[in-house]
KEDREN-319671 format. One line per 2 residues: number of its first residue (from 1); their letters; for each residue x, y, z of N, C-alpha, C. Coordinates in Angstrom, 1 decimal. Example, Ala and Ser with C-alpha at 12.3 -4.5 7.8 and 13.67 -1.06 7.14 Angstrom:
# KEDREN-319671
1) as) 13.2:-5.7:7.8:12.3:-4.5:7.8:13.2:-3.3:7.8 ~ 12.8:-2.2:7.1:13.7:-1.1:7.1:12.9:0.0:7.9 .
# end
This chain:
# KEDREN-319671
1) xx) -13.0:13.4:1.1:-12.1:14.1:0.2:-11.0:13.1:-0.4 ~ -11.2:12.3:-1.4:-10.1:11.9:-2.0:-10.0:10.8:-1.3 .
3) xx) -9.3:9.7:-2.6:-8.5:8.1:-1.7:-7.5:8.0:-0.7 ~ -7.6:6.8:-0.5:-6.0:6.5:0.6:-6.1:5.9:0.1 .
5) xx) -4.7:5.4:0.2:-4.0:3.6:0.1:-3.3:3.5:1.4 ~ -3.0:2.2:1.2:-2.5:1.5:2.9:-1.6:0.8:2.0 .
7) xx) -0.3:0.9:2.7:1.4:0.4:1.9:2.0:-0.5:3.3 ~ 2.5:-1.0:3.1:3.2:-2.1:4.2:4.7:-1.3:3.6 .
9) xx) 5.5:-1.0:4.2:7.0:-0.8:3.8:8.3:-1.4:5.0 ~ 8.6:-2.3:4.3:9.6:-3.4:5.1:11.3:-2.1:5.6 .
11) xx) 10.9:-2.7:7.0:12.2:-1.5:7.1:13.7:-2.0:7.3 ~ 13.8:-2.8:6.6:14.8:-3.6:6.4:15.3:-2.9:4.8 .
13) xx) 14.3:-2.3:4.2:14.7:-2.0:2.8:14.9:0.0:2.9 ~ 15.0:-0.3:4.1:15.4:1.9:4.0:16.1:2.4:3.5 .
15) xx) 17.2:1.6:3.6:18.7:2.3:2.8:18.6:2.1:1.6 ~ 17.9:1.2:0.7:17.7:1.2:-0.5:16.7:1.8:-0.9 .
17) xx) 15.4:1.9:-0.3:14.2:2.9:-0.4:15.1:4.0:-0.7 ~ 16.2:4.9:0.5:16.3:6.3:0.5:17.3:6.4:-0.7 .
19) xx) 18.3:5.4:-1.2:19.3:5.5:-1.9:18.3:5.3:-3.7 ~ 17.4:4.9:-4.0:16.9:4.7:-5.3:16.2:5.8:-5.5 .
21) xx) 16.3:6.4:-6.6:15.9:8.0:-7.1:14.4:7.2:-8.1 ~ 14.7:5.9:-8.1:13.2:5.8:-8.9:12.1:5.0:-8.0 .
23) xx) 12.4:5.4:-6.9:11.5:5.2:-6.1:9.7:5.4:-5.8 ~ 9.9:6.6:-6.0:8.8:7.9:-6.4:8.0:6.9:-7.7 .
25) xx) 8.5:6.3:-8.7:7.7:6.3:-10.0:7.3:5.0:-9.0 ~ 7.9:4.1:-8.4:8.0:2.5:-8.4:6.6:2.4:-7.3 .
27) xx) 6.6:3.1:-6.5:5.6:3.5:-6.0:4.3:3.4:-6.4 ~ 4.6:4.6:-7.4:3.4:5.0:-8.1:2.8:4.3:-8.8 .
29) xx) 3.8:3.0:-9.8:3.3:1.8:-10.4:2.8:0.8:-9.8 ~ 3.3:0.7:-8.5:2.2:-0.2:-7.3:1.1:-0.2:-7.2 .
31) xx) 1.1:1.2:-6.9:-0.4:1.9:-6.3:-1.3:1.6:-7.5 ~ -1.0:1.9:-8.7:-1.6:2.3:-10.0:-2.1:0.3:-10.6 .
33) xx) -1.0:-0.6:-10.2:-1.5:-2.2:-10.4:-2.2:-2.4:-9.5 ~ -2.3:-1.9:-8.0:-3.3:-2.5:-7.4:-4.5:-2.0:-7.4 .
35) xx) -4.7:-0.9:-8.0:-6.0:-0.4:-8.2:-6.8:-0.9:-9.4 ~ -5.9:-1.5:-10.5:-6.8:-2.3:-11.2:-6.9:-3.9:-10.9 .
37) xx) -5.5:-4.5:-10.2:-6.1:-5.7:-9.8:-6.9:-6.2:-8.7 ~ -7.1:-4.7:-7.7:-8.0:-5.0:-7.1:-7.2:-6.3:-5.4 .
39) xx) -5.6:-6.5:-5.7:-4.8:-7.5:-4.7:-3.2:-6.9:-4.3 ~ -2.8:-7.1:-3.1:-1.7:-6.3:-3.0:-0.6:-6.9:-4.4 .
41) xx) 0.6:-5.4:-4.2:1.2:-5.4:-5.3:2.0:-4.9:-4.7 ~ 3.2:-5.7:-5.2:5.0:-5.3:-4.2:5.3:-3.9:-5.2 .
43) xx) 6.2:-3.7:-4.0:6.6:-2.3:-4.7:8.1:-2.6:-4.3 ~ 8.8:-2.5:-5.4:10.3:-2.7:-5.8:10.8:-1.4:-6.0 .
45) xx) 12.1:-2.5:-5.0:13.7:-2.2:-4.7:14.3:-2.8:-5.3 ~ 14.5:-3.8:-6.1:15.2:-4.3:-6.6:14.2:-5.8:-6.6 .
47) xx) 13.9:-6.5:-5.7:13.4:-8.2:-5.8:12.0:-7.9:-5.1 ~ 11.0:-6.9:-5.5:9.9:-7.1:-4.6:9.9:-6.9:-3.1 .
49) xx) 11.1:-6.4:-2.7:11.4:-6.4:-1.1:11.3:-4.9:-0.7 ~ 10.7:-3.7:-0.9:10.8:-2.5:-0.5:9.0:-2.8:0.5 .
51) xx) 8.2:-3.9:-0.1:6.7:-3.5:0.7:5.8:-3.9:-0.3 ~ 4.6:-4.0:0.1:3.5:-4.0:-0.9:2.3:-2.7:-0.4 .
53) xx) 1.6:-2.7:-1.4:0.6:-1.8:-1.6:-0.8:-3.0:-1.1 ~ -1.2:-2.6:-0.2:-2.5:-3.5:0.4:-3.7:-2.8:-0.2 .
55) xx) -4.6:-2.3:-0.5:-5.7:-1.6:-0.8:-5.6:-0.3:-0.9 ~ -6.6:0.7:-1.7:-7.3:1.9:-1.7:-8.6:2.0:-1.6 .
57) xx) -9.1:3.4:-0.6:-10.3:3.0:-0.4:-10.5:5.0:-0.3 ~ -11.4:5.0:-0.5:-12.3:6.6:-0.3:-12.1:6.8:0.9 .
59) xx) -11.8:8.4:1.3:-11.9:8.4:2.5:-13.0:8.6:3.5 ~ -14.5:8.2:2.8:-15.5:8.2:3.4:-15.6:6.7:4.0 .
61) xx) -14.5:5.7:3.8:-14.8:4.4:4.6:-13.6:4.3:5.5 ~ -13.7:3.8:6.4:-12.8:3.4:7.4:-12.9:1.9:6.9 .
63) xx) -11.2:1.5:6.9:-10.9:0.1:6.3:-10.0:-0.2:7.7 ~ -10.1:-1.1:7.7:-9.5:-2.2:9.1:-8.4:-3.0:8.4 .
65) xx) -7.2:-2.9:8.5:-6.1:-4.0:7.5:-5.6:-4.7:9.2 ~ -5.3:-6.2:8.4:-4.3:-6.3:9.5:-2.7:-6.6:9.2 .
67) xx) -1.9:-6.1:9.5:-0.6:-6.7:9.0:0.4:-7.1:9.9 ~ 0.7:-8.1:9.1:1.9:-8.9:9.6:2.3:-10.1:8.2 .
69) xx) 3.5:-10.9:8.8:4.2:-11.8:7.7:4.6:-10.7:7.0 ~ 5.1:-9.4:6.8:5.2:-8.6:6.0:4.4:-8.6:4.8 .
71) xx) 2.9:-8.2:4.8:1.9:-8.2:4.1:0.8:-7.7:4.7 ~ -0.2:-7.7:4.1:-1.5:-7.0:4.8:-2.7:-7.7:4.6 .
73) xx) -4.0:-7.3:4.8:-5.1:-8.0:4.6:-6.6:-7.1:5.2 ~ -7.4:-7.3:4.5:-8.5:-6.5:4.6:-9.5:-7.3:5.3 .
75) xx) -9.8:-6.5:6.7:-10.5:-7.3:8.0:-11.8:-6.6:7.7 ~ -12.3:-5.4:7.3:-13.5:-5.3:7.8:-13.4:-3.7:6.6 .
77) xx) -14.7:-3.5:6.2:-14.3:-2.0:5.6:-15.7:-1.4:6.3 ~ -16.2:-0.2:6.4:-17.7:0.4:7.2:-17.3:1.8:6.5 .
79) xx) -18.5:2.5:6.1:-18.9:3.5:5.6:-19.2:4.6:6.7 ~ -17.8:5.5:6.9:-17.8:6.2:8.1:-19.7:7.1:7.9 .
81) xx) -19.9:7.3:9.8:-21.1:8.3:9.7:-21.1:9.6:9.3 ~ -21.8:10.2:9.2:-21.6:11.5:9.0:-22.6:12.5:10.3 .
83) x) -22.6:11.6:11.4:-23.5:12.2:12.4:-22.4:12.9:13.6 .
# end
């Protein structure tokens, strides 16, 4: 039923996350560039520093990210069973 996406969010940027009201759109413009370039895409607080957006994937596949360095990376994706 429907995509995921997998977000890395740096928590060093909370008080700025919870204090910016354009958060919600900045987001949404993340999610929305990395679905066409297909590579993570920072999602701004001001300098790139709120997190990035690591992939989207159907939720019929189980995706394996790993993260660290504050970033993410795609280890393995598999087409969940249905048994």
């Amino acid at each position: 039923m429907g995509f995921n996406t997998t977000v890395v969010i740096y928590n060093d940027s909370l008080n700025e996350i919870r204090d910016d009201k354009e958060f919600g759109k900045k987001l949404y413009d993340a999610i929305m560039r990395n679905w066409s370039s297909r590579k993570p895409e920072c999602i701004d607080a001001g300098n790139c520093d709120a997190g990035y957006v690591i992939e989207q994937h159907h939720s019929s596949i189980d995706v394996f990210v790993k993260v660290g360095g504050n970033i993410g990376e795609i280890v393995d994706r598999k087409q969940v069973s249905n048994e």
